[in-house]
N, C-alpha and C positions, 0 to 999 in steps of 0.2 A: 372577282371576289370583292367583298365590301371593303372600305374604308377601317381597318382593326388597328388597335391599341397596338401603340408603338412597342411594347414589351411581347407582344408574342410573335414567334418568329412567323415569318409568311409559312411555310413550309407543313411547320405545325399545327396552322390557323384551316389548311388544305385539307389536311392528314383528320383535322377533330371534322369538317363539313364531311365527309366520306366517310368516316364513322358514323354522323348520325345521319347519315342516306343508308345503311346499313343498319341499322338499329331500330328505325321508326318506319311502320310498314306502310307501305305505298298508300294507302285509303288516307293513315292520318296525316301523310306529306299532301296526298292530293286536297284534303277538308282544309287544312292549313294555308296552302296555296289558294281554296278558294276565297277563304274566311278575310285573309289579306288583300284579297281584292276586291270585294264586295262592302268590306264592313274598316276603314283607313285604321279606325282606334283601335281594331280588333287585339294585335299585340301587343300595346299599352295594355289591356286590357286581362294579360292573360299572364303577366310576369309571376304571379302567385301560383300556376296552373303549371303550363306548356316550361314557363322561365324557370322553375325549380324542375320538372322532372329535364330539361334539358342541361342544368347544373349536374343531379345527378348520373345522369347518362356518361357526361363527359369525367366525373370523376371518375364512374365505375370504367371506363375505359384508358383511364392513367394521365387523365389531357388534368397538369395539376395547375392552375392559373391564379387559383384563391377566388374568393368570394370575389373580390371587387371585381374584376377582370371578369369576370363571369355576370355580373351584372352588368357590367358596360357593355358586351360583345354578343350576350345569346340572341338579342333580335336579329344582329348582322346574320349569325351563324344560322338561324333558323331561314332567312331569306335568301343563303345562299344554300341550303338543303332543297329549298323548294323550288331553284332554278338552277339547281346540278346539273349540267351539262347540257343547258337551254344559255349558255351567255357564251 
């Protein structure tokens, strides 16, 4: 698992990547996955996009962290979705 902000528990940091391996269906993990490797800036790139509906996903699923925390951690969260059970 990534490197996550010292205030969320590991456990919970687990529990929110397997929610959203569950939530986002395999074609846009797999476009994600490729998009990140192909294109370095790509997730910079998408914080407006991908980094807001991944804020909402995780509210709508009870992961309640606040904004900041959610800003600092969805790229981690998004990289460890897309190499769920590849590490």
């Amino acid at each position: 698992m990534a490197d996550i902000s010292n205030s969320i528990d590991p456990l919970e940091y687990e529990n929110a990547v397997v929610f959203l391996r569950k939530k986002l269906s395999h074609r846009d993990v797999n476009t994600m996955k490729c998009n990140m490797k192909s294109h370095p800036e790509w997730m910079r790139e998408q914080e407006h996009g991908i980094g807001i509906h991944v804020h909402n996903l995780l509210r709508e699923g009870g992961f309640e962290w606040g904004d900041t925390m959610l800003y600092q951690d969805w790229k981690n969260l998004i990289d460890d979705v897309v190499h769920y059970g590849n590490r």
